[in-house]
C-alpha positions in Angstrom: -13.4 -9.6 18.2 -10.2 -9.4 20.1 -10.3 -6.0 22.5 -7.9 -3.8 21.7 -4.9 -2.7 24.2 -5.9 1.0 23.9 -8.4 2.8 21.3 -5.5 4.1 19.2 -7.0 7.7 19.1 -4.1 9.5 20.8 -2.3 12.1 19.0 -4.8 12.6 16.6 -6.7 15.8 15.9 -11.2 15.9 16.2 -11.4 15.6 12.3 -9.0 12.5 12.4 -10.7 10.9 15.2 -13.9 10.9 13.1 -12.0 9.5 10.5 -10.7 6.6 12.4 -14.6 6.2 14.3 -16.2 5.9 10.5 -13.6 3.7 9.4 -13.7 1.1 12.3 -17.4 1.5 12.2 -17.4 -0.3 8.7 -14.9 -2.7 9.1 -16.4 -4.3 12.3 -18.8 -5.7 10.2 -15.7 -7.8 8.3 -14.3 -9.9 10.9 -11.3 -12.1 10.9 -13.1 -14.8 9.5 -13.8 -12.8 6.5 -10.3 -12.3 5.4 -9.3 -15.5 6.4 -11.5 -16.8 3.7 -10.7 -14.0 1.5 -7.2 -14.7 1.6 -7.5 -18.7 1.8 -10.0 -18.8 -1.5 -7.8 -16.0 -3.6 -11.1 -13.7 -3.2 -11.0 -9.6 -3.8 -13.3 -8.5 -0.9 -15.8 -7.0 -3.2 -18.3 -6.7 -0.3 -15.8 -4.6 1.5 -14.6 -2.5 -1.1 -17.8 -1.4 -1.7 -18.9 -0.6 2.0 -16.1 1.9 2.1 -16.9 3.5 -1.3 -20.6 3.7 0.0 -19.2 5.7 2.4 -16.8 8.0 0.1 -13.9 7.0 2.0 -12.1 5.4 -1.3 -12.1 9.0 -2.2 -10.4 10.8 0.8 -7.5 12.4 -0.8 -9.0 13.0 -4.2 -10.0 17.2 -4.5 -13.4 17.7 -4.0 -14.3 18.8 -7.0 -14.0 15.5 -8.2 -16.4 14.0 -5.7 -13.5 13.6 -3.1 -12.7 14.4 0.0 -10.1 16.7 0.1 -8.1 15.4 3.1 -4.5 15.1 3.0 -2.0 12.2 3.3 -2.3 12.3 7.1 -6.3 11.4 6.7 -5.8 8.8 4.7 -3.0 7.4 7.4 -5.8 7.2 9.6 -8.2 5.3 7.5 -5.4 3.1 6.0 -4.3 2.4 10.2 -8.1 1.8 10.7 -8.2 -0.7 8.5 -5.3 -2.9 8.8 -5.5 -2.9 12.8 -9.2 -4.6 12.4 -8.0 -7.6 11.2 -8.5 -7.0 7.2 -4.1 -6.5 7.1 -3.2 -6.1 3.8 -6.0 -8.1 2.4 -7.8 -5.1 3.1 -5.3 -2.3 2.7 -4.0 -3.4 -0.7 -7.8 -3.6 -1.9 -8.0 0.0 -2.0 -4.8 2.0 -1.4 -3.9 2.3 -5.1 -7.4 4.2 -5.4 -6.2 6.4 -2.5 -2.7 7.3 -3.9 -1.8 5.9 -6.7 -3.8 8.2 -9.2 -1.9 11.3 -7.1 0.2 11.5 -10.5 -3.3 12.1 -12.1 -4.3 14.3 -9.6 -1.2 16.6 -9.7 -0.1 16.0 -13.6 -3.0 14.8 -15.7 -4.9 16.9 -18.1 -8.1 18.1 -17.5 -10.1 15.3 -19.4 -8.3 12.6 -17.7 -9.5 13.7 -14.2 -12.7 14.6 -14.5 -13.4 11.3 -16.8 -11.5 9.0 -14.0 -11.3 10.4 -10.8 -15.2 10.9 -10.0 -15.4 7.0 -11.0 -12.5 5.8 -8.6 -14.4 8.0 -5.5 -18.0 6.1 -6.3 -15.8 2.9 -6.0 -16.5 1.6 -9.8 -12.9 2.2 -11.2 -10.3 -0.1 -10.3 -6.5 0.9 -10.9 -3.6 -1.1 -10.9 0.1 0.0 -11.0 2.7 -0.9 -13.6 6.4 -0.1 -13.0 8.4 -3.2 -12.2 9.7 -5.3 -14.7 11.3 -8.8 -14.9 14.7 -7.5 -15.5 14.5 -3.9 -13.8 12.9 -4.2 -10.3 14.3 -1.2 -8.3 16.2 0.2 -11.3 13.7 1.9 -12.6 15.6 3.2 -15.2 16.3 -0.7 -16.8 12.8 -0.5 -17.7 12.5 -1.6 -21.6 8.7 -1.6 -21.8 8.2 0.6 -24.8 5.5 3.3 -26.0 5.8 4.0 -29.2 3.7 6.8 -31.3 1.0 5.5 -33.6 1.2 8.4 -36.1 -2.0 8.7 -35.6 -1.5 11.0 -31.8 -1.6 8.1 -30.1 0.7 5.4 -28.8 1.8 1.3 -28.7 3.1 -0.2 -25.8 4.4 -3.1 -25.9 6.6 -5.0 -22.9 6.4 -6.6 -19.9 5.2 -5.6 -16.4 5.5 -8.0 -13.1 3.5 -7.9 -9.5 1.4 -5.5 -10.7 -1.5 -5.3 -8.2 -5.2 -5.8 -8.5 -4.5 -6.5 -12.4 -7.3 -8.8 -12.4 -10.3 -6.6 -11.1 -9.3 -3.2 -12.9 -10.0 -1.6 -15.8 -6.8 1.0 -16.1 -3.6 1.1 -15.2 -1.2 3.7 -14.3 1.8 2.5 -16.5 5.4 3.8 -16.8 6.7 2.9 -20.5 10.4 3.9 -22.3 9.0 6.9 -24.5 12.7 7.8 -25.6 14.3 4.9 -27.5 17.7 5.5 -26.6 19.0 3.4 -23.6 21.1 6.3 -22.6 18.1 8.5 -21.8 17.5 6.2 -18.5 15.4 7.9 -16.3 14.2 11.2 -18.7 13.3 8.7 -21.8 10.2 7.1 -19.6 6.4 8.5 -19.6 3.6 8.1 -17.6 0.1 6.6 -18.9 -3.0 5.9 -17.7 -3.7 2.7 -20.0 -6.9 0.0 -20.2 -6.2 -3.4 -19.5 -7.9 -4.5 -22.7 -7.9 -8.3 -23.1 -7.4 -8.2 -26.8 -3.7 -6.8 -26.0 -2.9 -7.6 -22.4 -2.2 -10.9 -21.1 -2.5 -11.1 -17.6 -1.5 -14.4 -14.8 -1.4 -14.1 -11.0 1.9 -15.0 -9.5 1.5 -17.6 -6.8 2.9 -16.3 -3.8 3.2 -16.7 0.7 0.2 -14.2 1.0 -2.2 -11.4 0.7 -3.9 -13.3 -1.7 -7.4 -11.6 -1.8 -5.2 -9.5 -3.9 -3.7 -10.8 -6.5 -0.1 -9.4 -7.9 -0.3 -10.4 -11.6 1.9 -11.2 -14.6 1.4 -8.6 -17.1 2.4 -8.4 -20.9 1.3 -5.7 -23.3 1.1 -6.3 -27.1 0.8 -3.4 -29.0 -1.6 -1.8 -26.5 -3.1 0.8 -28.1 -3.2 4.2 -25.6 -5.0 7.9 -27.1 -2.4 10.9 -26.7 -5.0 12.0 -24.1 -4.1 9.4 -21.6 -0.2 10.4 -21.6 -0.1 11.8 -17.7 2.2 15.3 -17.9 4.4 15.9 -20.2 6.0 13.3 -22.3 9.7 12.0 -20.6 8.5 13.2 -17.0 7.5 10.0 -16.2 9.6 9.0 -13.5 9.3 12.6 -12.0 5.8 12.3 -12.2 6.4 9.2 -10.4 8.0 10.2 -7.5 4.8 12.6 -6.2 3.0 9.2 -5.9 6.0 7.6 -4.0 6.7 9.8 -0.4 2.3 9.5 0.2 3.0 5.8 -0.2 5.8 5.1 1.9 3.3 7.6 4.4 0.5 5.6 4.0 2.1 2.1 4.1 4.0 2.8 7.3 0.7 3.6 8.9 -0.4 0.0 7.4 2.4 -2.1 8.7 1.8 -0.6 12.3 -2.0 -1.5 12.0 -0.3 -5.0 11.4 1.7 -4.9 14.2 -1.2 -3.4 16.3 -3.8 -6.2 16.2 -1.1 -8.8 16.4 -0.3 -7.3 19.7 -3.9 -7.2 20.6 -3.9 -10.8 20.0 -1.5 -11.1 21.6 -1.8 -9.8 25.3 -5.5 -11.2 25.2 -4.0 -14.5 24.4 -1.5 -13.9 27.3 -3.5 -13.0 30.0 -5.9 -15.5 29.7 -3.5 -18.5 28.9 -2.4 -20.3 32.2 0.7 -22.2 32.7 2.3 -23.5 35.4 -0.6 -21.9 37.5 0.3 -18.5 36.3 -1.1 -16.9 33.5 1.9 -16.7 31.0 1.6 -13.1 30.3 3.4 -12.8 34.1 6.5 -14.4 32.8 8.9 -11.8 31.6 10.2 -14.0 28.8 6.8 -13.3 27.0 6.0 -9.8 28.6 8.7 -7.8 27.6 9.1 -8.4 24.1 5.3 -7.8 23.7 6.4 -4.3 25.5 9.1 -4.0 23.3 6.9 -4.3 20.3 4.5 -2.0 21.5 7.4 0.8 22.0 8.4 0.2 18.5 5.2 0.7 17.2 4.4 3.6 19.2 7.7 5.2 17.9 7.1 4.3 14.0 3.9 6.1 14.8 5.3 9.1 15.5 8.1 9.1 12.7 5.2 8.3 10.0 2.6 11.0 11.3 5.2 13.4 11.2 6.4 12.4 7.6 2.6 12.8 6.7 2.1 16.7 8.5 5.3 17.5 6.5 3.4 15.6 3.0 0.8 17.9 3.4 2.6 21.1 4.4 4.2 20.8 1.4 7.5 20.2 2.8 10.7 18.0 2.2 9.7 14.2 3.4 11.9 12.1 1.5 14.0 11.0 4.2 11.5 10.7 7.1 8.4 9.3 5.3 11.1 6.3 3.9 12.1 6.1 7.5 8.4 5.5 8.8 8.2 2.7 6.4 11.4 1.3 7.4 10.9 1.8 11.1 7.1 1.0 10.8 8.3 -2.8 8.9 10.4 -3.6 11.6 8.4 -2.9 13.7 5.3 -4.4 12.3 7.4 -8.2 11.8 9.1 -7.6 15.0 5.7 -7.7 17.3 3.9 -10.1 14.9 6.8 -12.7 15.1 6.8 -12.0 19.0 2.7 -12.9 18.9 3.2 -16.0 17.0 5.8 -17.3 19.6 3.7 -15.9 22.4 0.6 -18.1 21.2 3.1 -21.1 20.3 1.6 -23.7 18.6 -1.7 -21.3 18.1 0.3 -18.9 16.3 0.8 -21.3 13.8 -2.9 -22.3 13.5 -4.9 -20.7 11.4 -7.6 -20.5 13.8 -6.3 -17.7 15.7 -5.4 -15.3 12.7 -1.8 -14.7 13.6 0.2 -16.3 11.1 -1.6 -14.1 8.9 -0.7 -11.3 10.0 3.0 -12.4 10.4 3.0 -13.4 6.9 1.6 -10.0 5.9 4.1 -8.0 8.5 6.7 -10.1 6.4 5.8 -8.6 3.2 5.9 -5.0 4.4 10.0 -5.2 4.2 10.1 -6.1 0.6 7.2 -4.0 -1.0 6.9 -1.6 -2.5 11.0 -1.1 -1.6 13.1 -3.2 0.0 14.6 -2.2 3.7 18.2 -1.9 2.1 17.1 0.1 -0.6 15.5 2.5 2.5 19.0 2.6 3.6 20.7 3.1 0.6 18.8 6.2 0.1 19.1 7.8 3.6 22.8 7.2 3.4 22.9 9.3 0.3 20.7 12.1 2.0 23.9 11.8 4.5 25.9 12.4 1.4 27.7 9.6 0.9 28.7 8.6 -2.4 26.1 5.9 -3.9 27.3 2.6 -5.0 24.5 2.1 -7.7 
C-alpha cells in the first residue's frame, strides 16, 4: 500500500477519529488490486459491502432506533473520505452511499411502516437501494419528468415511464422513485411524488449503460410498465415529491465532496511516493519544481475543499442553511479532486497511463465527480441565484 502523505486525522473531533480508524481498518484488507478487478470485470464488491455492514457502518446516519447509528452527515463524511482515499474511489463509495443518504427522504418523510420494514434491513447490509430521478428527456430539469404514477383504484398506484443512470439497479431490490402524480404538465415541480418502489422483473426492465468507469457499479437503463406500488410506499405526502427530494440533496453534495477529495488524496499519495523515489537526470524528479509544485498545489486545493465541505456538514447537522456551501464543497472538492489526479497521471507519465499503478483510475473517477450527480455549471447557476441574480432557466 502506497504510504500516505499525512494520516488525514486533523481537524477532526475523538468520535470522528474513531470513525475514520474503523473505517481504514476494514478497507486495508481491499487493496488496489481489488478494485482494479472490480472495476475491470463489471463486479459489485459484494465482499466489501458486506465487511462494512458487519460492522454497522452502512447504517451510520440511520436513527438508532432503527438499528443505526445515529451520527450525522459529518460522520458519514468521515467514513465516505475513508473509503475513497484507500484506493476503493468510487467503486467503493458508490457501493454504499445511497444506503447512507439516499433513504434520508425515508427517514425524515416516510410513514411509520415504511421505516421500520426497510430501514433495519438497509443497516444489516441485506437491502439494496437504487435512485430514480433522471430521465432521458429531463436530466437536471427535474420538473420535465413524464414518468407517471397513476392510482390503481384499488389505494394503490401504476407507474409507468422511464428512468436513466439509475445506480446499483442491478443488485437492489427497491428503489427510491420520483414519478408525475399530477397529470397536468403545468403542475411542474408540485405534480411529482415520492415512492419507495420494488424493482420487480415482471414490470421493470433494466440494461447497464456502458460507460469510461466506475464500473463495479453499474448505472442502469430503467423502464417501468405498469409497476404496481401499495399506497403505503408513497414517501410524505402525495405532490411533495421534489421537496421531499431536496432533504436528500444538501447531505449528498456533503458527502460526495468528502469523496472526490479522498480521490484526490490517494492520487497525491501516489503521487509523491512515485516522485521521490523516481530518478532522472540523477535527481529524483520530485526535486524539479515543474512536478513539485503542482503536486503542492493540489494538495492546497484539497486541504481547502476540506474545510468548505466540513463546514457545510457542521451546518447539515445543526440544522442550519447549507445550500450554498455544501454545493460549493462539491464544486470546490471536484476541481480539486481532477485537478491533483490529472497532475499524478502526468507526474507518473507513461505509468499514469498504466494500469498497473492505479492512477488512471482514479483520474477517470475524479473526472466523473464534475458531472454527477450535478454538473459544475449547474453549481454555478445556483450560487449565482443565491447572489440574486435573475435565473436564465
Amino acid at each position: 500500500m502506497t504510504p500516505m502523505i499525512d494520516d488525514g486525522f486533523d481537524g477532526l473531533t475523538e468520535d470522528q477519529r474513531l470513525i475514520a480508524d474503523g473505517v481504514r481498518k476494514v478497507c486495508a484488507s481491499f487493496d488496489d488490486d481489488y478494485w482494479a478487478k472490480c472495476d475491470r470485470e463489471h463486479q459489485f464488491p459484494q465482499e466489501f459491502y458486506a465487511r462494512m455492514a458487519e460492522g454497522g457502518w452502512l447504517g451510520i446516519a440511520i436513527p438508532k432506533e432503527y438499528g443505526g447509528g445515529g451520527q450525522g452527515i459529518s460522520e458519514a463524511a468521515v467514513m465516505m473520505r475513508e473509503i475513497a482515499r484507500s484506493g476503493a474511489a468510487m467503486n467503493g463509495c458508490s457501493a454504499l452511499h445511497l444506503t447512507v443518504f439516499g433513504l434520508n427522504p425515508v427517514v425524515r418523510f416516510g410513514n411509520e411502516r415504511l421505516k421500520s420494514e426497510f430501514l433495519p434491513r438497509a443497516v444489516a447490509g441485506d437491502l439494496h437501494v437504487a435512485f430514480g430521478v433522471t430521465e432521458p428527456d429531463a436530466g437536471t430539469d427535474t420538473s420535465r419528468i413524464t414518468t407517471r404514477a397513476e392510482q390503481d383504484g384499488k389505494g394503490g398506484w401504476k407507474i409507468t415511464g422511464r428512468k436513466i443512470w439509475t445506480t446499483k439497479a442491478l443488485e437492489s431490490e427497491v428503489v427510491l422513485l420520483i414519478a408525475r402524480t399530477n397529470p397536468d404538465s403545468s403542475a411542474g415541480l408540485r405534480g411529482l411524488s415520492l415512492f419507495l418502489a420494488d424493482l420487480d422483473p415482471d414490470y421493470v426492465d433494466i440494461r447497464p449503460i456502458p460507460k469510461l468507469g466506475r464500473n463495479a457499479v453499474a448505472s442502469c437503463e430503467v423502464a417501468y410498465d405498469a409497476l404496481a406500488v401499495p399506497g403505503w410506499r408513497l414517501v410524505g405526502n402525495e405532490g411533495e415529491g421534489f421537496k421531499q427530494l431536496l432533504h436528500g440533496l444538501n447531505p449528498e453534495r456533503v458527502l460526495l465532496a468528502h469523496e472526490s477529495i479522498g480521490i484526490g488524496e490517494v492520487a497525491l499519495d501516489r503521487a509523491v511516493a512515485y516522485a521521490k523515489e523516481r530518478v532522472v537526470f540523477d535527481h529524483p524528479i520530485g526535486s524539479y519544481q515543474a512536478i513539485s509544485h503542482p503536486l503542492a498545489l493540489g494538495r492546497m486545493r484539497l486541504k481547502a475543499a476540506l474545510m468548505v465541505a466540513r463546514d457545510a456538514g457542521r451546518r447539515y447537522d445543526a440544522g442550519l442553511e447549507c445550500g450554498e456551501v455544501a454545493n460549493t464543497a462539491k464544486y470546490l472538492a471536484a476541481e480539486a479532486a481532477f485537478f491533483t489526479a490529472d497532475r499524478a497521471m502526468q507526474t507518473l507519465g507513461g505509468m499514469g497511463y498504466a494500469t498497473e499503478y492505479h492512477v488512471e483510475r482514479y483520474w477517470r473517477e475524479a473526472r466523473l465527480m464534475s458531472i454527477a450527480p450535478v454538473t459544475q455549471e449547474m453549481v454555478l447557476n445556483y450560487v449565482a441565484h443565491v447572489m440574486g441574480l435573475p435565473r436564465g432557466y
